[in-house]
LOFINU-696882 format. One record per residue: residue number from 1; residue in three letters; chain; x, y, z of N, C-alpha, C in turn. Coordinates in pm, whole numbers, plus 50000, padded with zeros to 5 digits. Atoms other than C-alpha are relative to their C-alpha. Example, Ala and Ser with C-alpha at 12.3 -4.5 7.8 and 13.67 -1.06 7.14 Angstrom:
% residues 2
num,residuo,cadena,n_x,n_y,n_z,ca_x,ca_y,ca_z,c_x,c_y,c_z
1,Ala,A,50089,49881,50000,51230,49550,50780,50090,50120,50000
2,Ser,A,49918,49881,49994,51367,49894,50714,49923,50109,50073
//
This chain:
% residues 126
num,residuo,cadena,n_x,n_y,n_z,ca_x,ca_y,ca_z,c_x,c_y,c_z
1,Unk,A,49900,49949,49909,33100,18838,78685,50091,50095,49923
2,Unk,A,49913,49893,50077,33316,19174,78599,50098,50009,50134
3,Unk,A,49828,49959,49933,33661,19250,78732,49992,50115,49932
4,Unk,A,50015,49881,50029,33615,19660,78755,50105,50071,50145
5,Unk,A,49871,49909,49856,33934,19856,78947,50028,49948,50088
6,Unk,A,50001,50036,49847,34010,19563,79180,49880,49940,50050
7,Unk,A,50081,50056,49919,33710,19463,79250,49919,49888,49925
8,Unk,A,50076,50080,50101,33484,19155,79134,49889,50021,50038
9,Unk,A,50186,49945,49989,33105,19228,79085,49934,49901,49899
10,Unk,A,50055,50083,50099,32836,19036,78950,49830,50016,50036
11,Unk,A,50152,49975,49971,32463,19068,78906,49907,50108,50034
12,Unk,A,50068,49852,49966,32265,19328,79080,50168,50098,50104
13,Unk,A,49855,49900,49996,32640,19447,79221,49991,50102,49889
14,Unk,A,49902,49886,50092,32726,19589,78923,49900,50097,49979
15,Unk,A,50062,49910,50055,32420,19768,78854,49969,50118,50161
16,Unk,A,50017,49954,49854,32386,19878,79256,50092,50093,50020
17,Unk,A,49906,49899,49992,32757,20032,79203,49984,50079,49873
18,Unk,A,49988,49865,50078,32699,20227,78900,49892,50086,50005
19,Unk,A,50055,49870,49987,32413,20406,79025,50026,50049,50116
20,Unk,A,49958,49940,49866,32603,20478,79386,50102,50023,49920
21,Unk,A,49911,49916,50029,32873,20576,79174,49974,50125,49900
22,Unk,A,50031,49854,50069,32683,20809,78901,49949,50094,50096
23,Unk,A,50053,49876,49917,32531,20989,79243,50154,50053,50055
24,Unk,A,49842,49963,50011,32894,20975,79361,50066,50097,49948
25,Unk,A,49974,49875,50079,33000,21200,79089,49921,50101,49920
26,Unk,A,50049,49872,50020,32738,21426,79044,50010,50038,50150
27,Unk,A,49994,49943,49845,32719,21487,79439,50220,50077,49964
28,Unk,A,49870,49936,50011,33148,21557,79367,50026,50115,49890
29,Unk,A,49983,49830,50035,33075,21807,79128,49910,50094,50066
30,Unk,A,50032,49911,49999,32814,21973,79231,50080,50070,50134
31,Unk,A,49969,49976,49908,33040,22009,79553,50094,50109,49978
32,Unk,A,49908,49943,50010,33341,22083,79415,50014,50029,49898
33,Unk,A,50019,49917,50168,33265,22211,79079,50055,49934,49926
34,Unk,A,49963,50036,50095,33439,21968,78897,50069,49805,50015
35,Unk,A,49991,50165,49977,33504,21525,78853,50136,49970,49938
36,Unk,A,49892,50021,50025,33832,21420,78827,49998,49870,49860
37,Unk,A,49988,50100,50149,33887,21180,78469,50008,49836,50074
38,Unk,A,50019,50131,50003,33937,20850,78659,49905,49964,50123
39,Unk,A,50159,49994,49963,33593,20930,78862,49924,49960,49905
40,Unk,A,50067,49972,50131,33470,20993,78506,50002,49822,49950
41,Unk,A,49996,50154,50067,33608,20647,78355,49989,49901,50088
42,Unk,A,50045,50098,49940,33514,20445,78628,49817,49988,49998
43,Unk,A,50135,49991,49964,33162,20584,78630,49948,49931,49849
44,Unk,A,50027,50011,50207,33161,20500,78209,50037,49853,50023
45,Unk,A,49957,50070,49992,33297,20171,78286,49900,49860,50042
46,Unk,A,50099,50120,49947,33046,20019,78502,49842,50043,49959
47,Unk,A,50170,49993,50048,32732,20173,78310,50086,49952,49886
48,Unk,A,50026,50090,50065,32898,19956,78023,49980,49845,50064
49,Unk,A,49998,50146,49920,32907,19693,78260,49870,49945,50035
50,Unk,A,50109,49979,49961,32593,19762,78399,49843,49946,49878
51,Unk,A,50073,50015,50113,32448,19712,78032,49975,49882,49909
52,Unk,A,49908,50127,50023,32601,19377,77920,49933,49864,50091
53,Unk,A,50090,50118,49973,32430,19061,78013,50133,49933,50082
54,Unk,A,49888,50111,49938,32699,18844,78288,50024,49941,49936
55,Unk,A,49947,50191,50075,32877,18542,78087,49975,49925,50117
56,Unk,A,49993,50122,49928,32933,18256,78243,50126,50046,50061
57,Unk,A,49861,50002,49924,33216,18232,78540,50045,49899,49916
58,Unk,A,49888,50098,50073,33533,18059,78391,50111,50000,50084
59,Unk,A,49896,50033,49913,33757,18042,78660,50108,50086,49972
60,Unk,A,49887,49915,50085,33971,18288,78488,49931,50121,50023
61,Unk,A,50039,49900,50041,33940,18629,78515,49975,50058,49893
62,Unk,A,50045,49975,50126,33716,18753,78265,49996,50149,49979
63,Unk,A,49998,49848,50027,33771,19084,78085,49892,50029,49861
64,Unk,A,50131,50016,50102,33461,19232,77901,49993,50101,49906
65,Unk,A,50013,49925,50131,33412,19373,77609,49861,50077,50035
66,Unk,A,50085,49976,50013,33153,19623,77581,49899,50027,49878
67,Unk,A,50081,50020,50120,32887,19553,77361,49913,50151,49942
68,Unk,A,50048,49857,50030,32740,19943,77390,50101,50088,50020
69,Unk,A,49944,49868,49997,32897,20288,77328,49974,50035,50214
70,Unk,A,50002,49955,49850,32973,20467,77698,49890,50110,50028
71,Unk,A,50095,49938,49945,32702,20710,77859,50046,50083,49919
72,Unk,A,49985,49877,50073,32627,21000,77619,49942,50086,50050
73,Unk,A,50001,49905,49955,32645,21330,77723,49919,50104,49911
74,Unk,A,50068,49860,50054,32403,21622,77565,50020,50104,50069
75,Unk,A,49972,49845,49958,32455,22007,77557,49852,49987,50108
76,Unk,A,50128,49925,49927,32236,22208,77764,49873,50049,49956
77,Unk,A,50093,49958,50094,32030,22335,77499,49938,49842,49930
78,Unk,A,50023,50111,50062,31981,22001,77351,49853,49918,50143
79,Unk,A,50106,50033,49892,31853,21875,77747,49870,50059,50007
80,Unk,A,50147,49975,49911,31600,22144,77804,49913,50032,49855
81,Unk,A,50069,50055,50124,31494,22065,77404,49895,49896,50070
82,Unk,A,50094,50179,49940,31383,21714,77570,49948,49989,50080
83,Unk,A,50060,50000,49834,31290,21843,77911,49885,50117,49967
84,Unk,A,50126,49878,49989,31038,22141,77765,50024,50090,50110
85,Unk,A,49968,49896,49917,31251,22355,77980,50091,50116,49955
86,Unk,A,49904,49923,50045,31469,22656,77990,50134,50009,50039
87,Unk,A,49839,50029,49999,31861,22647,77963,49989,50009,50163
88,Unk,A,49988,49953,49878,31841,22829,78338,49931,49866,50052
89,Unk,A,49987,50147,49935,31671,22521,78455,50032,49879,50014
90,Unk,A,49882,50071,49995,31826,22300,78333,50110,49970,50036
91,Unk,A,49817,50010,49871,32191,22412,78524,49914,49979,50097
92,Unk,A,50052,50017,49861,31960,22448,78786,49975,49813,50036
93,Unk,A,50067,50126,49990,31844,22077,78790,50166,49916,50004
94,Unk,A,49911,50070,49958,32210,21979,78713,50101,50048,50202
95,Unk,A,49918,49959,49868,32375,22186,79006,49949,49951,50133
96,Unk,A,50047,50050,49883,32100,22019,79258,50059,49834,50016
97,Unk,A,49993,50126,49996,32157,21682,79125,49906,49950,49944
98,Unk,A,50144,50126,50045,31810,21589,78979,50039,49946,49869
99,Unk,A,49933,50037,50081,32023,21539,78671,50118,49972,50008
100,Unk,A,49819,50012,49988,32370,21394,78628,50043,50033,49854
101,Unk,A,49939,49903,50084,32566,21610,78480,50120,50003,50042
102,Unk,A,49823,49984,49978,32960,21693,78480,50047,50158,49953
103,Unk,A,49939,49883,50026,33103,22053,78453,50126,50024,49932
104,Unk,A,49881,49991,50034,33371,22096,78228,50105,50133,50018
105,Unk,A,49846,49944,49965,33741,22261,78293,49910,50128,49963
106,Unk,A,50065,49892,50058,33551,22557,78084,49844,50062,50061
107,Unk,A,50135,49963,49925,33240,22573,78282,49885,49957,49911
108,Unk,A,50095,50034,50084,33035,22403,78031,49953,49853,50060
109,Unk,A,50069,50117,49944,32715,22153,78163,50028,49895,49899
110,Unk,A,50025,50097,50103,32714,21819,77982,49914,49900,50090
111,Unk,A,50067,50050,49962,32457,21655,78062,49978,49829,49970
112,Unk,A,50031,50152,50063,32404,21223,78063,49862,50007,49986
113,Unk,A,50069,50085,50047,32159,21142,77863,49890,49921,50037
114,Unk,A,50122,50127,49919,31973,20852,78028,49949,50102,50084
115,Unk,A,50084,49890,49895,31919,21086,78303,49911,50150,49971
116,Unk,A,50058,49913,50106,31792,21343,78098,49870,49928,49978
117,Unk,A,50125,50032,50086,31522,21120,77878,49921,49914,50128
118,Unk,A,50073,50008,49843,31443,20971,78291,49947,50079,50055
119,Unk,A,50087,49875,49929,31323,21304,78407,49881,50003,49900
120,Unk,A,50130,49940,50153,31121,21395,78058,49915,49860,49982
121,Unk,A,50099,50074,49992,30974,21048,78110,49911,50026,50154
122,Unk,A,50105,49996,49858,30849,21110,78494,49925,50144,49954
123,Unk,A,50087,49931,49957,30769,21432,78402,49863,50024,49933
124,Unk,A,50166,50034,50044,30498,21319,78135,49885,49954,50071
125,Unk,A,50057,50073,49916,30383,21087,78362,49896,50110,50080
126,Unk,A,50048,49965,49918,30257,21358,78562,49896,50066,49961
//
């Protein structure tokens, strides 16, 4: 069980809200060009949560430590290194959404990671 902004989650919750909240904020940038910081640290919050094995309930609200670093972000050049693509498709892929990605203040992609080495695994597959 996690206590995340108000709310208590536990089990397939927590992992159910951090991938309706990483589409969440890539759907809010690619809308509005840019994710507000406590979009950002809520979305970082529950993919450590998401990562972390439940304790045991204790009748007490339990506050959790996270046992992993938060979602890492790679350049653009770095992604379409791992994707066998080119920079241009790569924005392209973040600006649709098939990647989650975040636009910074400066206009620079940063791309997560997981979602990244998730595409370059389906697209071996194929």
């Amino acid at each position: 069980m996690r206590y995340v902004d108000g709310v208590v989650l536990e089990g397939d919750d927590i992992a159910l809200a951090h991938v309706l909240i990483r589409i969440a904020v890539a759907y809010r940038n690619r809308v509005n060009g840019a994710v507000t910081p406590a979009e950002l640290a809520l979305r970082d919050r529950l993919a450590v949560f998401a990562r972390t094995p439940s304790g045991q309930v204790s009748g007490e609200r339990e506050t959790a430590k996270p046992a992993e670093a938060p979602p890492v972000a790679i350049s653009v050049p770095e992604a379409a290194a791992l994707l066998v693509l080119t920079e241009q498709r790569v924005r392209s892929l973040a600006r649709s959404g098939a990647l989650i990605a975040v636009k910074s203040a400066a206009g620079h992609w940063q791309i997560d990671a997981d979602s990244a080495a998730a595409l370059a695994a389906r697209r071996k597959r194929v």
